[in-house]
Structures are given as structure tokens and as C-alpha cells.
VEXDREN-2710 file (C-alpha; in Angstrom, 1 decimal):
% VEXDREN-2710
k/r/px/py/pz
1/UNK/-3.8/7.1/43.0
2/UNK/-1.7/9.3/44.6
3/UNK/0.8/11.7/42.9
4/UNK/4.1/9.6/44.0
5/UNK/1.7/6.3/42.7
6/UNK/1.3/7.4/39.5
7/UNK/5.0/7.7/38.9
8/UNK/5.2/3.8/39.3
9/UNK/5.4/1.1/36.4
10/UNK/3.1/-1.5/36.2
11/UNK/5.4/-4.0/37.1
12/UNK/7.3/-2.2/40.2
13/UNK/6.3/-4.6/42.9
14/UNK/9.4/-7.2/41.6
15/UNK/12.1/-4.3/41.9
16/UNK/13.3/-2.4/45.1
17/UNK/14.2/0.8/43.1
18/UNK/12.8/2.7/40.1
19/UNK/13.7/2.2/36.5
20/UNK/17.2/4.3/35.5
21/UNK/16.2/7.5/33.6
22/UNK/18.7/6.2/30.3
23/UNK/16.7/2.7/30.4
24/UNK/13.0/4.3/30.3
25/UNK/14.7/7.3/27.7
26/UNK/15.6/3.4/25.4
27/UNK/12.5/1.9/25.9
28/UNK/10.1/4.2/25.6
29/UNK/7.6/4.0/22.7
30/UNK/4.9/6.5/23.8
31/UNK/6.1/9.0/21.4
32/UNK/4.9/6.6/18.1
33/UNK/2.2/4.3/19.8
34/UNK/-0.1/7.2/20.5
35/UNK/-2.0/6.6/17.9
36/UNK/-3.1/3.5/18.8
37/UNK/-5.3/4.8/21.7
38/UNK/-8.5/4.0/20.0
39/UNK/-7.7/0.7/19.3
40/UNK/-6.3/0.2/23.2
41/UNK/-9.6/2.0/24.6
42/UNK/-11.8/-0.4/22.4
43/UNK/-9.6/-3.6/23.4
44/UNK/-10.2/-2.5/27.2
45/UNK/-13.8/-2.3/27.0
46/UNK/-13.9/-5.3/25.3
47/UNK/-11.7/-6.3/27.8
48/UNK/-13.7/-5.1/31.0
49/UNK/-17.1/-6.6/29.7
50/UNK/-15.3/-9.6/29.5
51/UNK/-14.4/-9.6/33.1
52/UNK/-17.6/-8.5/34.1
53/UNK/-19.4/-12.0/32.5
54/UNK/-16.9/-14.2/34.4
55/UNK/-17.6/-11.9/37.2
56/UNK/-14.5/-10.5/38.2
57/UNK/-16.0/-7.3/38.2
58/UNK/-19.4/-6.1/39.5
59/UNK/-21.7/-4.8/37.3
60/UNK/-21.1/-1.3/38.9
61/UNK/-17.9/-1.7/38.3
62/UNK/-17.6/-2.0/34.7
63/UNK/-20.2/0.7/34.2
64/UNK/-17.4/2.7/36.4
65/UNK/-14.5/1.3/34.4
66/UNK/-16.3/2.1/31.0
67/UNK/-17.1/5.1/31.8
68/UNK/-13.1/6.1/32.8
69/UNK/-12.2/4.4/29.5
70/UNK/-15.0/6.7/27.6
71/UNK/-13.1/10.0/29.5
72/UNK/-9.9/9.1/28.7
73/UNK/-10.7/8.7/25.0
74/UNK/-12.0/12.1/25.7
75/UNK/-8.8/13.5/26.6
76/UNK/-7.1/12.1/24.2
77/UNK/-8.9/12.5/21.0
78/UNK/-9.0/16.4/22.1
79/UNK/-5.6/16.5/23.1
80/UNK/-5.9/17.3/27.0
81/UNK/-5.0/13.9/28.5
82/UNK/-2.2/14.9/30.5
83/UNK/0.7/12.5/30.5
84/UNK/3.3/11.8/32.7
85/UNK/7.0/10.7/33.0
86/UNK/6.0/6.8/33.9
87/UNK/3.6/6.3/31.0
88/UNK/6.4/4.5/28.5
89/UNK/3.5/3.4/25.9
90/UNK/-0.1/4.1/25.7
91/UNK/-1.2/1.3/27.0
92/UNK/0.2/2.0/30.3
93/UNK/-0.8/5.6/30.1
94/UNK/-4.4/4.5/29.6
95/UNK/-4.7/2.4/32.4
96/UNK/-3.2/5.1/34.7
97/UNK/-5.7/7.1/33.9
98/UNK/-8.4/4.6/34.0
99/UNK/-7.4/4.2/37.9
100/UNK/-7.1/7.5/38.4
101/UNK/-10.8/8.3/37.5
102/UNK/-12.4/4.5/38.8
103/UNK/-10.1/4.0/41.6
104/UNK/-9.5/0.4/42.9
105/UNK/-12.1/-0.6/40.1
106/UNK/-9.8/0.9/37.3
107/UNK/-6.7/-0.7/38.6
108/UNK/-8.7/-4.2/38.3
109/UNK/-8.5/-3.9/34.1
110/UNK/-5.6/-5.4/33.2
111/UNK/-6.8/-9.0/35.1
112/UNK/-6.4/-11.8/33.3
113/UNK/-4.5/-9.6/30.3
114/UNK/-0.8/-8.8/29.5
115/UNK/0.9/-6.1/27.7
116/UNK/1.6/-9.2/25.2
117/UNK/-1.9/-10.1/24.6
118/UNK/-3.0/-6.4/24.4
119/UNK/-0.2/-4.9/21.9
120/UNK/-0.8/-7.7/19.8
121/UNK/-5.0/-7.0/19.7
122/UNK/-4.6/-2.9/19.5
123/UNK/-2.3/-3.4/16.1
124/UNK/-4.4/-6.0/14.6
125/UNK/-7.2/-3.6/15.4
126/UNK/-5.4/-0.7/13.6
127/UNK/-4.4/-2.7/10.8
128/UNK/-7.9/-4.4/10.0
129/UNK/-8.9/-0.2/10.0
130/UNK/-6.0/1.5/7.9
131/UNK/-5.7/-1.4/5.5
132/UNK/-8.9/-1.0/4.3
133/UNK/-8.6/3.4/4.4
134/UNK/-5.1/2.6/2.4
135/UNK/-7.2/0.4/-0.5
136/UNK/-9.8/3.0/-0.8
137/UNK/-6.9/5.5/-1.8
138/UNK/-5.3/2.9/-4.3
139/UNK/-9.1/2.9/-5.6
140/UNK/-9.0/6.7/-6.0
141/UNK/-6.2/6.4/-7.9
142/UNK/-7.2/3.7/-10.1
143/UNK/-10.5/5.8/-10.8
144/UNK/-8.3/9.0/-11.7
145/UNK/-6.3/6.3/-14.4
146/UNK/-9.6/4.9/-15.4
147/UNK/-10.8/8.4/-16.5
148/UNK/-7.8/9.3/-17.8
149/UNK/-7.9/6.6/-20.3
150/UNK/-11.6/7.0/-21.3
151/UNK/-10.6/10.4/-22.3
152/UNK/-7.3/8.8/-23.9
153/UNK/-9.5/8.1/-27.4
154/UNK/-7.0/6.8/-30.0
155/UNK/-3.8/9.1/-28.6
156/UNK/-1.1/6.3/-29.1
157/UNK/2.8/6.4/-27.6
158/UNK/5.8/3.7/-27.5
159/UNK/5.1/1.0/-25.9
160/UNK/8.6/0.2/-24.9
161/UNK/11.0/-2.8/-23.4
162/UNK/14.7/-2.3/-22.1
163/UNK/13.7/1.5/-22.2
164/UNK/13.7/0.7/-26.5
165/UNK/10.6/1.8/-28.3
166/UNK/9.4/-1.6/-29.4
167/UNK/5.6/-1.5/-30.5
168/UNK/2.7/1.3/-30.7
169/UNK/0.0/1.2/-27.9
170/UNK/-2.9/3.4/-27.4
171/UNK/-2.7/5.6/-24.2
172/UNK/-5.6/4.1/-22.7
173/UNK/-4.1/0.5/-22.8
174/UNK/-0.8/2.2/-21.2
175/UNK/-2.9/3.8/-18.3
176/UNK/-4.8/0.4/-17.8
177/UNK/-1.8/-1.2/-17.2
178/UNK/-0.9/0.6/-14.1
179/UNK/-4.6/0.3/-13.0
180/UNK/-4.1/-3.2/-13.6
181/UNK/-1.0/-3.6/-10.9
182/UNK/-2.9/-1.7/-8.7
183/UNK/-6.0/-3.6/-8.2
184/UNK/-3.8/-6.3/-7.4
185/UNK/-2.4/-4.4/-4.7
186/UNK/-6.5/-4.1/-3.1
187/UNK/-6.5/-7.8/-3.5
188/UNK/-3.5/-8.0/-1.4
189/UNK/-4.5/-5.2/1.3
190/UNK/-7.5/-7.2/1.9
191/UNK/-6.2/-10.4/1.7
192/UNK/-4.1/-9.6/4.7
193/UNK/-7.0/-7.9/6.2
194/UNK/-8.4/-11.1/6.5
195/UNK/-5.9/-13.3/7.7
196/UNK/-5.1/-10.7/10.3
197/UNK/-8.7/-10.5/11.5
198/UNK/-7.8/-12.7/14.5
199/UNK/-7.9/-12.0/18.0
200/UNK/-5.4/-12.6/20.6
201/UNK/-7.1/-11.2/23.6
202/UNK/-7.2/-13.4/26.3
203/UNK/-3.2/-15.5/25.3
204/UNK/-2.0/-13.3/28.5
205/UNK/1.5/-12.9/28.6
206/UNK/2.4/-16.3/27.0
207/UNK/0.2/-19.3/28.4
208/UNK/-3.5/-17.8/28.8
209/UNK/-5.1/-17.8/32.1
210/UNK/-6.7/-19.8/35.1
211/UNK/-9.3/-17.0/35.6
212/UNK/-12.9/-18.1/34.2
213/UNK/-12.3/-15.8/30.8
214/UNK/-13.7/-16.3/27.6
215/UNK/-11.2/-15.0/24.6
216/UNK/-14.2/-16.2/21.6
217/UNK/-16.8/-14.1/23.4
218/UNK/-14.1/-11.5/23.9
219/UNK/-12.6/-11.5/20.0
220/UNK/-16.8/-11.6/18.8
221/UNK/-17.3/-7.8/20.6
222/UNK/-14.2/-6.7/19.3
223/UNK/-15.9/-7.7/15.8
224/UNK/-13.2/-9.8/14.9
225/UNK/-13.9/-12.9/12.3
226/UNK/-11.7/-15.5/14.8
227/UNK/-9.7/-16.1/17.9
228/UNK/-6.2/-17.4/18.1
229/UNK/-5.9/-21.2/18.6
230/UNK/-2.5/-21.2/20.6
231/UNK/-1.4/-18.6/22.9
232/UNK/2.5/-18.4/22.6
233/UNK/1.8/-18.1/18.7
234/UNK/-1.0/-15.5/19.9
235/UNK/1.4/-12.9/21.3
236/UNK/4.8/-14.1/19.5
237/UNK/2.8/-14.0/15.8
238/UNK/3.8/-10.6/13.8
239/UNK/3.1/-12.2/10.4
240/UNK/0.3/-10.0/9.9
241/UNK/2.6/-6.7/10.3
242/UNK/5.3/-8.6/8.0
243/UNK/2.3/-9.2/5.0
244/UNK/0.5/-6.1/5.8
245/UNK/4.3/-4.1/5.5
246/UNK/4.8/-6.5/2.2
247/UNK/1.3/-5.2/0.6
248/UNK/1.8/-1.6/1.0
249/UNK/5.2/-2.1/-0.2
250/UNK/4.3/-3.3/-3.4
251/UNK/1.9/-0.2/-3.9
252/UNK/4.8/1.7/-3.0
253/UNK/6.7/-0.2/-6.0
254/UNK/4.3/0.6/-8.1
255/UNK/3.8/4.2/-7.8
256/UNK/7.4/4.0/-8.2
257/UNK/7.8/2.6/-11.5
258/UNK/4.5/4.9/-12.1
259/UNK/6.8/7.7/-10.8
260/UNK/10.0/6.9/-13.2
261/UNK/7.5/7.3/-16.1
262/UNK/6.6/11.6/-15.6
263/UNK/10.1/11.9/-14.9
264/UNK/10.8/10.6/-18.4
265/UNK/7.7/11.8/-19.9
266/UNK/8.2/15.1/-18.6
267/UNK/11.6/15.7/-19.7
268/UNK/12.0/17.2/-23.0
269/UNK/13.9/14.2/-24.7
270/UNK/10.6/12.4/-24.3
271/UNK/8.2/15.8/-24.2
272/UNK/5.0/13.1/-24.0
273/UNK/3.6/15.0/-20.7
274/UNK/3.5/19.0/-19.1
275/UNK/2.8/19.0/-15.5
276/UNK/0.5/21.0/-13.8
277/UNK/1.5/24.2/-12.0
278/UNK/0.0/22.7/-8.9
279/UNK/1.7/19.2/-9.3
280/UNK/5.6/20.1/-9.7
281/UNK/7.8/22.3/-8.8
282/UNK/9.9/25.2/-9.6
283/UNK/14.3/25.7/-8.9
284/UNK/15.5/28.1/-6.7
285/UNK/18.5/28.9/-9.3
286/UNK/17.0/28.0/-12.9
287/UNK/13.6/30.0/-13.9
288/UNK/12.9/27.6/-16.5
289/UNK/12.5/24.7/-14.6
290/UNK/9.1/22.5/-13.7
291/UNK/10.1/19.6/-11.8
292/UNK/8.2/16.5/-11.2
293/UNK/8.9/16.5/-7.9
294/UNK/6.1/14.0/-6.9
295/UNK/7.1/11.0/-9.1
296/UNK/10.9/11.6/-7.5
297/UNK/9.6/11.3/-4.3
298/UNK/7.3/8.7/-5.2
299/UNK/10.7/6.3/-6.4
300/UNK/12.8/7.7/-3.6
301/UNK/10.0/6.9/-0.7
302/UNK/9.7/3.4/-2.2
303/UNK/13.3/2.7/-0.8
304/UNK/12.2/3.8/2.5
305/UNK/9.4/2.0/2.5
306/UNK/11.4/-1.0/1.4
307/UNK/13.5/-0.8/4.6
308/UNK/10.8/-0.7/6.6
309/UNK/9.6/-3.8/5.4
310/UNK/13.1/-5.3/5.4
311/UNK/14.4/-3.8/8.7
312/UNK/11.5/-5.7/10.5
313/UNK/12.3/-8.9/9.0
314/UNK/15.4/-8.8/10.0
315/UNK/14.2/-8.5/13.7
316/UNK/11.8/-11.4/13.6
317/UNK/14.1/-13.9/11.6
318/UNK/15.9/-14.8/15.1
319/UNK/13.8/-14.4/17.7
320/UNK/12.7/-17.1/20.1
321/UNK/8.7/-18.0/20.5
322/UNK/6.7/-16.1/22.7
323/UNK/7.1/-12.0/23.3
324/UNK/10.1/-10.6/22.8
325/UNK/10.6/-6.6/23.6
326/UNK/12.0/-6.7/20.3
327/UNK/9.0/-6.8/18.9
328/UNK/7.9/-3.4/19.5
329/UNK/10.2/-2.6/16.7
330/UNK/7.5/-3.7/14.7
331/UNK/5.2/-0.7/14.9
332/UNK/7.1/2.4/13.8
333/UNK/8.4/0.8/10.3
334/UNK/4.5/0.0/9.8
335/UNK/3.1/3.3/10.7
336/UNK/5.7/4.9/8.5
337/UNK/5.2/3.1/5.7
338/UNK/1.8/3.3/5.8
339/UNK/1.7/7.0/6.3
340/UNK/4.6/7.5/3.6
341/UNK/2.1/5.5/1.1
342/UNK/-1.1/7.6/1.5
343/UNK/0.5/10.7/1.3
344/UNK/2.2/9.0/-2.1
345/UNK/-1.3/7.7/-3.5
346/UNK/-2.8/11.1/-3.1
347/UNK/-0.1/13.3/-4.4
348/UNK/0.2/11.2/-7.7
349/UNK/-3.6/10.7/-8.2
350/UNK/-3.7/14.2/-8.1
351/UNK/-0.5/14.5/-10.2
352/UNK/-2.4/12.0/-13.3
353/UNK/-5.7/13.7/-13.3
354/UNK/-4.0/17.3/-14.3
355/UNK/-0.9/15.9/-16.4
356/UNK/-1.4/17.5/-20.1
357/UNK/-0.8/15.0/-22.9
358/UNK/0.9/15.8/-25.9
359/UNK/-0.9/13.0/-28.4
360/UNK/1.2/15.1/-31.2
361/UNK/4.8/14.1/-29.5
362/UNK/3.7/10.6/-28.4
363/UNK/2.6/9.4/-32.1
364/UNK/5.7/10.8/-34.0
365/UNK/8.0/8.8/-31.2
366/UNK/5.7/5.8/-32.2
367/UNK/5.2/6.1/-35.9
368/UNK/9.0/5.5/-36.6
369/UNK/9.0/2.5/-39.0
370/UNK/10.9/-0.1/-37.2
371/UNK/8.2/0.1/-34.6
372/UNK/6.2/-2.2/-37.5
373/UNK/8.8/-4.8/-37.7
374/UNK/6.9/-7.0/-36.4
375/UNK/3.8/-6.7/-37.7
376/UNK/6.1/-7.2/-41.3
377/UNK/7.0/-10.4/-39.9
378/UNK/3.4/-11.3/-38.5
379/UNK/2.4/-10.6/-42.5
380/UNK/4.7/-13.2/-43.6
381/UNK/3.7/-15.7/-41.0
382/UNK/-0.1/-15.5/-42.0
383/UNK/1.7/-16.4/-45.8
384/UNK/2.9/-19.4/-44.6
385/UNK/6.9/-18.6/-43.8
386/UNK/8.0/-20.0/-40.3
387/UNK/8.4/-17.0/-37.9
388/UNK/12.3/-17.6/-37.5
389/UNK/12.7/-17.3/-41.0
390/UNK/10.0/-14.1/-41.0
391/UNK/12.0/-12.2/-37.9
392/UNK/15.6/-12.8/-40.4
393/UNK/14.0/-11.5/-43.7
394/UNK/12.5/-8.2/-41.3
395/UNK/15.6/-8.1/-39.3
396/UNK/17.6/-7.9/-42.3
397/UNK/15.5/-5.7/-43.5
398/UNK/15.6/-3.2/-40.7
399/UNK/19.3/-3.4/-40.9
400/UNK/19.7/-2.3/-44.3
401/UNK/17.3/0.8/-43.3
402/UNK/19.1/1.8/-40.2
403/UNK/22.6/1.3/-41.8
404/UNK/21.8/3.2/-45.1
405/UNK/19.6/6.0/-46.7
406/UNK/16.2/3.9/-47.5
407/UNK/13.6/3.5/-45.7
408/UNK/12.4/0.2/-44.6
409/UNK/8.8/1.4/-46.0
410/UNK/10.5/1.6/-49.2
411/UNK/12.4/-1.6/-48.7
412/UNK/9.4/-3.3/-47.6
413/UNK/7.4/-2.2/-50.9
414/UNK/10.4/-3.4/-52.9
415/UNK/10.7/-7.5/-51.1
416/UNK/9.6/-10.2/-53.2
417/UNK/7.9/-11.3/-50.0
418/UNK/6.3/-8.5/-48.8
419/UNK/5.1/-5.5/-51.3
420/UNK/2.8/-3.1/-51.0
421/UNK/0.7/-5.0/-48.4
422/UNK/3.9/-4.6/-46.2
423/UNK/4.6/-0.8/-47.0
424/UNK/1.3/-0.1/-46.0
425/UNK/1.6/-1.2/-42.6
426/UNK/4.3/1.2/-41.7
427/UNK/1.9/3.9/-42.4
428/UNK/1.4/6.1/-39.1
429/UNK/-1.2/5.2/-36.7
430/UNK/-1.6/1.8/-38.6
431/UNK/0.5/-0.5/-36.6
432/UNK/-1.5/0.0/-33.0
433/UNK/-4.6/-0.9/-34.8
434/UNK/-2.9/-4.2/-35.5
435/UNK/-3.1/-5.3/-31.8
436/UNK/-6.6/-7.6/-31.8
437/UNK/-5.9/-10.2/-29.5
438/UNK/-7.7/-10.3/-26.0
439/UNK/-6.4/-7.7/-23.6
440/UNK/-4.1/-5.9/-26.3
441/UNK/-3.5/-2.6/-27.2
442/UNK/-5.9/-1.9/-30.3
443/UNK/-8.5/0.5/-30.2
444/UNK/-11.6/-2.8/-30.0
445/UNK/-9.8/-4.9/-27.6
446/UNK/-8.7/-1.4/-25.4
447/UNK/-12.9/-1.0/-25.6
448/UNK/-13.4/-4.0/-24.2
449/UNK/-10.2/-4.3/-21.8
450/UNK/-12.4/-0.5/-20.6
451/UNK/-15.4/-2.7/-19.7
452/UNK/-13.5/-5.2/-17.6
453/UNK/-11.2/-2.7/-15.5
454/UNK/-15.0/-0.9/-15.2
455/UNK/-16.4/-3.7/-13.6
456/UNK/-13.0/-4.5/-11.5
457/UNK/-12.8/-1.2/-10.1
458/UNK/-16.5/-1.2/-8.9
459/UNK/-16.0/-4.4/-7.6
460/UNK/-13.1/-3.4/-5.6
461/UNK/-15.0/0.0/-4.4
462/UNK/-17.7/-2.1/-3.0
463/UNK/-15.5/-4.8/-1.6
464/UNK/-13.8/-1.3/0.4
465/UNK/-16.6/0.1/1.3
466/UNK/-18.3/-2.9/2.7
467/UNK/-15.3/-2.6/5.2
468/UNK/-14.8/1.0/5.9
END
């Protein structure tokens, strides 16, 4: 190709001039799509074996045409492919080069194949491998709670709701609850892993082809599990970047709420955590401060990540079947929030695994006695009074103690309905060992809710790895 050739577009035998500078400065997407070069060089080869089996190309020719695809991966991965002006996405930058090094040969690739059919394969191919990478980080982080909680012992806190302590639970069964959430976030990243895992190579630009292609033979090199069924839904379908977007918004949500609990636990009011030196941050004014700057950034990059998802929606909800050049609006808000997300997941798993806890500050926040209310009224159920009537003798109760100078120990001891029995379960540290029941948060059902998450999170690993 010559030098004034490989300023052309690959569509500028429809137009007498050349593309206005402002229009290819708007459209361009080069800049962000980059990185999908090894997922465009592995859809070509694909691609190009496919064409030599319906033998559109000669057998020398694909070994040419792979072999230009196998430079030009070269170039890029070590950062010496040389673009220029007329390359407005990587695609097209790719195939330039590809005819630069194979000649007429290289300018046969895109036969039988669109921009629509390809864009649509090279993101399903990046999201089948960055979903996967993003669950093994939620599994890191689920390991680091994990350990944390083994380690937890019988340190108890709060367990609170509307932000109001309500009833003790041991550290470990707060920690598991967060690893909890998260292992439903791998069951959604590879859930839509596999409903993505479709291939739309071989759709064209909207109704397939009349050459003598073969899109399953095509979709089983590419390794993926299927091949689309209708082509306008082929290269018009981003559900899979709306669901992926969805999934690793709700770990964003997550680490969020994980986020808003250092900032409280951090702060002196609360005084449950101290941050490590190398997981906060100091103020350029006050020399006393250590700032959890992570878990701020963790809730603040969960709004950004939540326009992302809803900023794409918004462009699909109106669009006609078929491509739309809308559509490449779906890649940057997906690559953000993906990026924004592992940086998140790594910051705050290192953030858990060097947080100090203060077991001292947490129980005296969760021995205060009306944190035992209910076990009172639980006491006066297993006696036979109806729990309505139970929670108005307690509430009562805890009235009197918050409006006056007794205690509601004392109070308790002194009830013709509850007595001793009662007093003694506003003892400290006696009211978490009241939690039994299957996946409370006692110290036997903690043990056993340890075993489960255990086997949940090595479940999950090898699910991952089996992927990677």
C-alpha cells in the first residue's frame, strides 16, 4: 500500500472526497479501543482460517495473512506499531497494517466480515477474559475477610440497623457477611460469562453472507461455547455489556457499603478500627489526621461506576435493530468501570488484611444493656407469654431505664416476670452467645457458618481458575 493508500478509510470507494478533519476528531475511538488488539488479532485469525476452508484464500495465503496478523501483534504488544491519521479504531488500524506486510492477500481479510460482526466478537472476547481476572480479585478479597474472621475469635461489636446499635455479633459473623455479598457477585461475573460466551462472527454487517462461510466452525476456534442464531440480533445485541456493566456494579456497591463501614469505624466516635500507615492517608494542614482515603474512594467510585452502567442504558433504550454507531458508546463506560473496580478490590483487600481491631472498644459499644432487650423478651416467650405482650413488658422496661437512674439489669432482676434469670443475660459478652440458630452470630453457629464460606470460597477459586 502506498503512503497516500494508507491514508484512506475502509469505506472510501462510496465518497468522492475524504472524511472532514472535525468528523474523524468525533468519531474516533482509537484512543480507548486499543486494548482490544488481542482480541481483534485473535478474531482475524480465526477469521482468515475461516476463509481459507471455504477457499477464499489459498493456503499460502493465510500462512501470509497469519503471519502479518502475528507481526502486528508484535508491534503492538511492544508498543512500536506505528499508527497513523486514518486508523479511527483498532480494527481498522490492524487491517492496514495486515496489508501493508501481506499485500493484496492482507487486504482480502475483512471478506465476508463487517466492522459490526467484528466489534461485537473482539468485546465478547475481552469480556469472557476480564470477567473471569475481575472474579479472581473479588476471590482475593473474600480470602483476606475469610482470614480476617478466623483470627476474629470471640471479639464481638454492634450489630446495628438504621445506623442504631441493635444486637451483639461476633466479628467474624460481621466479616462473613461481606464475604457473603461477595461471592454472589462471582456467581454473577460468571453467570454473564456464560451467557456472553456466544459468537457473532460471521452476522456481517446485518444479514450474514452469500460467500461459502461457516460462523459454528468459526465461533469453535475462537473457543467460544455457541454461535448466534440471528444475525441482526448478532451485531445489534449489547446485553452482554449491559449485564456484564450490572455485575461489576454491584461489586462496586458493595465495596461501597464495605467502604462507609472504616469511615465509621475509623473515626473516633466509633474508635472500632486504626488504619495502617500504608492504607490511609495523612492532611496537608492537620498533623493529626489518618484518613481512610480508600473506603471514600471506594463509595465515591461506586457513583461513577453507576453512571457508567446507567449512561449506556440510556443509549440502548431507543435504538433501532441492527448496528447503530451509537453503540460504540458502549465500550468506554465498560472499560472504566471495570478498571475503576479492580483497582477498588485491591486497594480494600489490602486495606482489611492490615486494619488493627480494637476488640476492647467494640464490646463496651455492644455490652450496653438495651442491646439484650430482646433476648429479655425471647426469655419470656420460652415462658409461655405471646411475644407482643413480651416486646411491651421489655419496651417498658427499657423506657423506664433510659428515662431514669436504674438500670434495666436492675429493673429486670426486680420484674415479677423476669428475675434473676433476666439480669443475668445483660451480663457483658452474654447476649452474642445467645445467637444459636443456623447462620447466626454465636460463637457455634459462627464455627459452622466458617466451614460453609470455607468450602464456598474454594468452590469459587476453582470455578475461576478453571477459566483463567
Amino acid at each position: 500500500m502506498s503512503d497516500g493508500e494508507a491514508g484512506t478509510t475502509l469505506w472510501h470507494g462510496r465518497f468522492e472526497s475524504g472524511p472532514a478533519a472535525d468528523l474523524l476528531a468525533y468519531t474516533v475511538s482509537l484512543p480507548f479501543d486499543q486494548r482490544l488488539f488481542p482480541d481483534d488479532i485473535a478474531g482475524s485469525r480465526a477469521h482468515v482460517r475461516g476463509l481459507g476452508r471455504a477457499g477464499i484464500l489459498a493456503e499460502d495465503e493465510v500462512v501470509s495473512v497469519l503471519g502479518a496478523l502475528d507481526q502486528a501483534e508484535a508491534e503492538l504488544a511492544g508498543g512500536t506499531f506505528a499508527f497513523v491519521e486514518s486508523d479511527e479504531d483498532i480494527h481498522t488500524a490492524v487491517e492496514r497494517r495486515v496489508t501493508e506486510l501481506a499485500g493484496d492477500a492482507g487486504a482480502r481479510i475483512h471478506t465476508g466480515r463487517s466492522r459490526n460482526d467484528q466489534v461485537a466478537t473482539d468485546l465478547r472476547l475481552w469480556c469472557k477474559r476480564e470477567l473471569v481476572t475481575l472474579a479472581a480479585d473479588v476471590v482475593a478479597l473474600q480470602q483476606v475477610l475469610l482470614e480476617r474472621a478466623e483470627a476474629a475469635g470471640e471479639t464481638y461489636l454492634p450489630g446495628y440497623t438504621h445506623l442504631q446499635r441493635a444486637q451483639p455479633v461476633l466479628l467474624a459473623h460481621h466479616l462473613l457477611a461481606h464475604a457473603w455479598a461477595l461471592a454472589r457477585d462471582v456467581d454473577r461475573l460468571l453467570d454473564a460469562r456464560r451467557r456472553l460466551d456466544v459468537s457473532p462472527l460471521g452476522a456481517g454487517a446485518l444479514a450474514g453472507s452469500s460467500l461459502p462461510l461457516d460462523p459454528p466452525a468459526v465461533a469453535d476456534d475462537l473457543g467460544f461455547a455457541a454461535v448466534f442464531d440471528n444475525s441482526l440480533d448478532a451485531v445489534s445485541d449489547r446485553d452482554f455489556v449491559a449485564e456484564s456493566l450490572f455485575a461489576v456494579t454491584m461489586v462496586a456497591i458493595h465495596l461501597s457499603r464495605m467502604g462507609e463501614e472504616v469511615v465509621l469505624w475509623a473515626s473516633d466516635e466509633f474508635g472500632f478500627v486504626r488504619l495502617d500507615d500504608a492504607y490511609s492517608t495523612g492532611s496537608s494542614m492537620l498533623p493529626q489526621k489518618k484518613n481512610p482515603d480508600i473506603a471514600e474512594l471506594a463509595r465515591g467510585k461506586a457513583g461513577r461506576v453507576i453512571g457508567d452502567l446507567t449512561g449506556l442504558l440510556a443509549t440502548l433504550k431507543g435504538l433501532p435493530i441492527a448496528y447503530n454507531r451509537d453503540l460504540q458508546e458502549d465500550k468506554e463506560p465498560l472499560f472504566d468501570a471495570v478498571d475503576q473496580v479492580r483497582l477498588a478490590l485491591r486497594a480494600t483487600a489490602g486495606q482489611y488484611a492490615t486494619l488493627t481491631f480494637r476488640p476492647e472498644r467494640m464490646a463496651a459499644a455492644a455490652d450496653v444493656e438495651v442491646t439484650a432487650a430482646t433476648d429479655l423478651a425471647e426469655l419470656l416467650v420460652r415462658r409461655g407469654v405471646p411475644f407482643r405482650d413480651a416486646h411491651a413488658i421489655v419496651g417498658a422496661l427499657v423506657r423506664e431505664a433510659v428515662d431514669g437512674e436504674r438500670s434495666l439489669r436492675d429493673l429486670a432482676a426486680e420484674h415479677p416476670q423476669l428475675g434473676a434469670e433476666a439480669a443475668a443475660l445483660i451480663a457483658p459478652g452474654v447476649a452474642v452467645r445467645m445467637r444459636t440458630t443456623h447462620g447466626a452470630a454465636g460463637p457455634d453457629a459462627v464455627a459452622a457458618q466458617l466451614e460453609r464460606f470455607r468450602a464456598r470460597i474454594a468452590a469459587d477459586r476453582s470455578r475461576v481458575e478453571a477459566l483463567a
